[in-house]
Structure formats: structure tokens, C-alpha cells
C-alpha positions as CSV (number, residue, x, y, z in Angstrom):
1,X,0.0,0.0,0.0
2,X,1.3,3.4,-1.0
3,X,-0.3,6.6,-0.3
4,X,1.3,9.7,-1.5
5,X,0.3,13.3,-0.5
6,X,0.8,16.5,-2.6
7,X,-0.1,20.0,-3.0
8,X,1.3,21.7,-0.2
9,X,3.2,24.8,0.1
10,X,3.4,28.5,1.6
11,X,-0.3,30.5,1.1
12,X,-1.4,33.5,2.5
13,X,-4.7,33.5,4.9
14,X,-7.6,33.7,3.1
15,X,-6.0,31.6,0.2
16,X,-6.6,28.1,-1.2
17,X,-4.8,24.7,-1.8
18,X,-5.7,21.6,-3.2
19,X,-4.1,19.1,-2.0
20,X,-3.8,14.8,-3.5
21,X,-3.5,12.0,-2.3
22,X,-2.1,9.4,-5.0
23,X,-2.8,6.0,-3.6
24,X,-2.0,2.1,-4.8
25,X,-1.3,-1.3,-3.5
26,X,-5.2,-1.8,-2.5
27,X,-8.6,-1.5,-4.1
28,X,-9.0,2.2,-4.0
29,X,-12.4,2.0,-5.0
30,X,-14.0,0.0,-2.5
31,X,-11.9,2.2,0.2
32,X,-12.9,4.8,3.0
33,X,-10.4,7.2,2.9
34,X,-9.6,10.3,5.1
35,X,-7.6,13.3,5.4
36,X,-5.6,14.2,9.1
37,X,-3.3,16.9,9.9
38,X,-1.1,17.4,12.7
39,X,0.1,21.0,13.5
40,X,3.5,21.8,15.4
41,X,3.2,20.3,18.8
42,X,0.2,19.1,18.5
43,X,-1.4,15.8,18.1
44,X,-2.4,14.3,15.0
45,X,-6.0,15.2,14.5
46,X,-8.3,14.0,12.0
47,X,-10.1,16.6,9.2
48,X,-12.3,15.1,6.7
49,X,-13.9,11.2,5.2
50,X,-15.3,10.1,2.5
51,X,-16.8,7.0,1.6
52,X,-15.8,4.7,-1.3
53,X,-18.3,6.2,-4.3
54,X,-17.9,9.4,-2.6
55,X,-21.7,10.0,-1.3
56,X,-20.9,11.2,2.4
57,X,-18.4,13.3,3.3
58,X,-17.7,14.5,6.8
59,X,-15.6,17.3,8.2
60,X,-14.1,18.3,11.3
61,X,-15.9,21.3,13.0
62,X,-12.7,23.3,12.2
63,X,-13.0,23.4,8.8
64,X,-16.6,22.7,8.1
65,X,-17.4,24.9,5.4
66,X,-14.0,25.7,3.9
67,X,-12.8,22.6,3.2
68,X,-13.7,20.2,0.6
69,X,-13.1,16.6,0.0
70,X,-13.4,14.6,-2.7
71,X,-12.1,11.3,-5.2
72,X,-11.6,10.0,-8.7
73,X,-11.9,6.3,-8.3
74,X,-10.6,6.4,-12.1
75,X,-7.1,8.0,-10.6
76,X,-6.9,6.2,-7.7
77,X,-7.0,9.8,-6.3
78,X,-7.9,11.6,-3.0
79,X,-8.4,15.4,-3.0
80,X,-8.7,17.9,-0.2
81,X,-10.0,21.5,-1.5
82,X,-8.8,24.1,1.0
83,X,-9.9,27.7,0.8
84,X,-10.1,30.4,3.2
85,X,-7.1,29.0,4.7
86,X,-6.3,30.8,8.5
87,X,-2.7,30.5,10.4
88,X,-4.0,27.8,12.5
89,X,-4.3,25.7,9.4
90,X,-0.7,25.5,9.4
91,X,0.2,21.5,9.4
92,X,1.7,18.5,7.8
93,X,-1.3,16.9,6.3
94,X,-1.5,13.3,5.9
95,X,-3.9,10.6,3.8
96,X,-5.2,7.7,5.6
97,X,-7.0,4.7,4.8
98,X,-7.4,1.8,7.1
99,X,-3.9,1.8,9.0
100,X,-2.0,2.9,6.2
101,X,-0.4,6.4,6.3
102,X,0.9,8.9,3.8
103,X,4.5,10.8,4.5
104,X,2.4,13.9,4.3
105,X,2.7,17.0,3.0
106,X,3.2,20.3,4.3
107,X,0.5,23.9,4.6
108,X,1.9,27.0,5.5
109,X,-0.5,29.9,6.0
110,X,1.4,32.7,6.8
111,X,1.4,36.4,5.6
């Protein structure tokens, strides 16, 4: 299993990302898969699911309402859309399905 996270990078607040999440090694299709972050000195904390066809979708509280997520089962894909973007956004963000973990990538917000 392989889960590879990109996307990241430096944005001002108010700004927008879209991270992916390129995974393999499983059946991607039939797979929950979720989106966590972990800010410096801070636990890991989880952010947003969706199921396998992509019907339900939750959110944490945090970012209910700027954050989207969603998949292309065709590209074995996992996307997180990230606007309004605030400081405390700032975190290595990391894909998850089952017990398998990405390396993660990292969101700066910062002016």
C-alpha cells in the first residue's frame, strides 16, 4: 500500500490549496479514505472522510465549510480542497485509509 500526498506549500490567509493524495497497492475503489493533519506540537488530529463512491463526506468542526473533500476512483485519487485557509491551518497533512499512512505534506499559512 502506497499513499502519496501532494499539494502543499506557503499561502497566504484567506488563500486556497488543493491538496492529492495518490494511492495504490489496494482496491482504491471499495476504500474509505480520510484526510488528518497534525500542526507543530500538537497531536495528529483527524479533518475530513469520504466514503468509497464518494456519497458522504464528513468534516471536522474546524473546517466545516471551507474545506472540501473529494475522489476520482478512475485516478486512484484523494483530493482535499482548502480555501479560506487561516494561520492555524498550518500542518503537515496526511492521507489515511485503514492503518496505512501517507508521509504527508506540508501547509503553511502565513502572511
Amino acid at each position: 500500500v502506497q499513499l502519496v500526498e501532494s499539494g502543499g506549500g506557503l499561502v497566504q490567509p484567506g488563500g486556497s490549496l488543493k491538496l492529492s493524495c495518490a494511492a495504490s497497492g489496494f482496491t482504491f475503489s471499495s476504500a474509505v479514505m480520510r484526510w488528518y493533519r497534525q500542526a507543530p506540537g500538537k497531536e495528529r488530529e483527524w479533518v475530513a472522510g469520504i466514503t468509497s463512491s464518494g456519497a458522504i463526506r464528513h468534516f471536522a468542526d474546524s473546517v466545516k465549510g471551507r474545506f472540501t473533500i473529494s475522489r476520482d476512483n478512475s485516478k486512484n485519487t484523494v483530493y482535499l480542497q482548502m480555501n479560506s485557509l487561516k494561520p492555524e491551518d498550518t500542518a503537515v497533512y496526511y492521507c489515511n485509509t485503514i492503518d496505512y499512512w501517507g508521509k504527508g505534506t506540508l501547509v503553511t499559512v502565513s502572511s
